[in-house]
N, C-alpha and C positions, 0 to 999 in steps of 0.2 A: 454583421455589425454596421449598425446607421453611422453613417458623414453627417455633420453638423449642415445644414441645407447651405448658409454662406458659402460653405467650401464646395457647393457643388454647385452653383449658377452660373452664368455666362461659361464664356466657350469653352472650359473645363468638363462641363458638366456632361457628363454621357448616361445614357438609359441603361437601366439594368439587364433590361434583353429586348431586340428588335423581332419584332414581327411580321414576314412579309408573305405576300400572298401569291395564289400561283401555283399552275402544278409542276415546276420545274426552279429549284435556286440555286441559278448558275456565279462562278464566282464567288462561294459563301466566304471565305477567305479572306478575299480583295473587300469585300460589304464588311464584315467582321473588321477588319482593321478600320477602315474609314471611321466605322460606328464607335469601337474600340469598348463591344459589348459584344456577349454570343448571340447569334442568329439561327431562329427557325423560322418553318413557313407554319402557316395559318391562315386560316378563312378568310380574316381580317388583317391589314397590316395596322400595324401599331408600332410605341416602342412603351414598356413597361416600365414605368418609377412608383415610388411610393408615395401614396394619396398626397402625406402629408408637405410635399414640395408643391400643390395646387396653392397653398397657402402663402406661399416664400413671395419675398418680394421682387418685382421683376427686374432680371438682372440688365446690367449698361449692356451696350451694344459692343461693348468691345474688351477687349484685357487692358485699355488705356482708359484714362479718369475723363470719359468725354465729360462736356456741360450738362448741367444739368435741364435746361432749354427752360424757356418761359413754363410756368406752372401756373398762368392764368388762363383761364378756358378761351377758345378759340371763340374770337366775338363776330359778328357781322362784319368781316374786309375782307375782299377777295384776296388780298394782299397776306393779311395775315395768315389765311386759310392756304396759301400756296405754300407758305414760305413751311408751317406744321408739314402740309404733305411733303416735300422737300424732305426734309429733317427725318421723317415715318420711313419714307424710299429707301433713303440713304443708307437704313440697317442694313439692305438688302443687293440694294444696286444703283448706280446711277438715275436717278429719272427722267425721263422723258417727256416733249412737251406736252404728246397726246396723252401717255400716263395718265399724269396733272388732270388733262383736260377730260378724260373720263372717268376720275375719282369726281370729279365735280361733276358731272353729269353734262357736261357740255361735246359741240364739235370745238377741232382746235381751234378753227378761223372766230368761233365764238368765244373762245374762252384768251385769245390773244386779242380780239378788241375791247374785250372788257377788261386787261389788262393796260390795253393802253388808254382808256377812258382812266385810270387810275393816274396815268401818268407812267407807267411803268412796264416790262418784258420778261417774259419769262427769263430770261438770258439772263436780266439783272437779275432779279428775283433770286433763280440760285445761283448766281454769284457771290451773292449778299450771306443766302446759306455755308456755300461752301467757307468763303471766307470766315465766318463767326464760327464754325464747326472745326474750322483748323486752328483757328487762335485757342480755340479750348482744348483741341489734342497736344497740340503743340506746348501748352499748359502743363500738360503734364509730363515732368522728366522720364516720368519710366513708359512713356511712349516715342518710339523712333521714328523717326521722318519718316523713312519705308512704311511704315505702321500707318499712319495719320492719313499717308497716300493711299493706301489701300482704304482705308477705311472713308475715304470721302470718291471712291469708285475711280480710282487715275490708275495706268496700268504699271506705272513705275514712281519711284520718287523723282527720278526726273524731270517728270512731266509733272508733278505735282510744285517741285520746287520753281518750275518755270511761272506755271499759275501763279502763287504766292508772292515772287518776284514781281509780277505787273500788277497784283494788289497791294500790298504794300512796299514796292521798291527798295528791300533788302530779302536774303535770302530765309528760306526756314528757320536754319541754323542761326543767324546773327538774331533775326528778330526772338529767338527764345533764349540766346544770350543774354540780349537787351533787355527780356523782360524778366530775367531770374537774377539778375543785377540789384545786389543790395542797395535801397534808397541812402543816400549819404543823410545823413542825418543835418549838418553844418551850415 
């Protein structure tokens, strides 16, 4: 029986059966749970879904309502062009300057002075990400600080609520207070 493809996107979503390759699969068990599908070996590894999820639209990064992020194409600014890769990383893991700077095809001493020919640092740059990335997690109630932290690469919300603090000088929690604060109308 098919899942409607919505109810199988983002981190939900698991392959019908995993295929790994190898002439030994140690741990099938420990891999089977992780996967939370059956595992065989095969020539190839792969994992198996059905065609028709090639189609589905691609799901958010996360089980929280991140932003939707600018939906105009990335124009000629290195600026802008950082700030996308920024944002791309982040599904994954924090990024780094060299990262950045070898997405762009650059060294980093090169791709930090053409940074500050802008007027600008990579430091800022994803500050400026991180911060717009969390006011949109944080946006959404059925994501938790711990969540929003994780998902902008900090190893706790501690250390996330710290950041947030010296960006906007209140904490996580107050500033999504303040912003789910019905407008008085009067």
């Amino acid at each position: 029986m098919e899942e409607k493809l919505s109810g199988r996107s983002g981190r939900t979503w698991v392959p019908r059966r995993a295929i790994l390759s190898g002439s030994v699969l140690q741990s099938r068990t420990q891999v089977e749970a992780v996967l939370s599908t059956d595992l065989s070996l095969g020539a190839v590894a792969g994992l198996v879904f059905p065609a028709e999820e090639l189609a589905a639209a691609n799901p958010k990064r996360s089980t929280c309502s991140a932003g939707e992020g600018p939906q105009e194409p990335i124009v000629d600014d290195l600026v802008d062009c950082v700030e996308h890769l920024i944002a791309l990383r982040l599904l994954e893991s924090r990024p780094s300057v060299d990262w950045v700077a070898a997405r762009l095809g650059m060294s980093r001493r090169s791709f930090q002075r053409r940074l500050s020919e802008r007027g600008s640092t990579f430091e800022m740059v994803l500050r400026m990400v991180l911060e717009r990335e969390a006011e949109n997690l944080l946006a959404d109630l059925g994501c938790s600080i711990s969540q929003a932290a994780y998902e902008l690469g900090y190893a706790d919300a501690a250390h996330f609520s710290r950041a947030f603090v010296s960006w906007k000088g209140v904490s996580p929690r107050t500033w999504r207070a303040a912003a789910h604060e019905p407008e008085d109308g009067s």
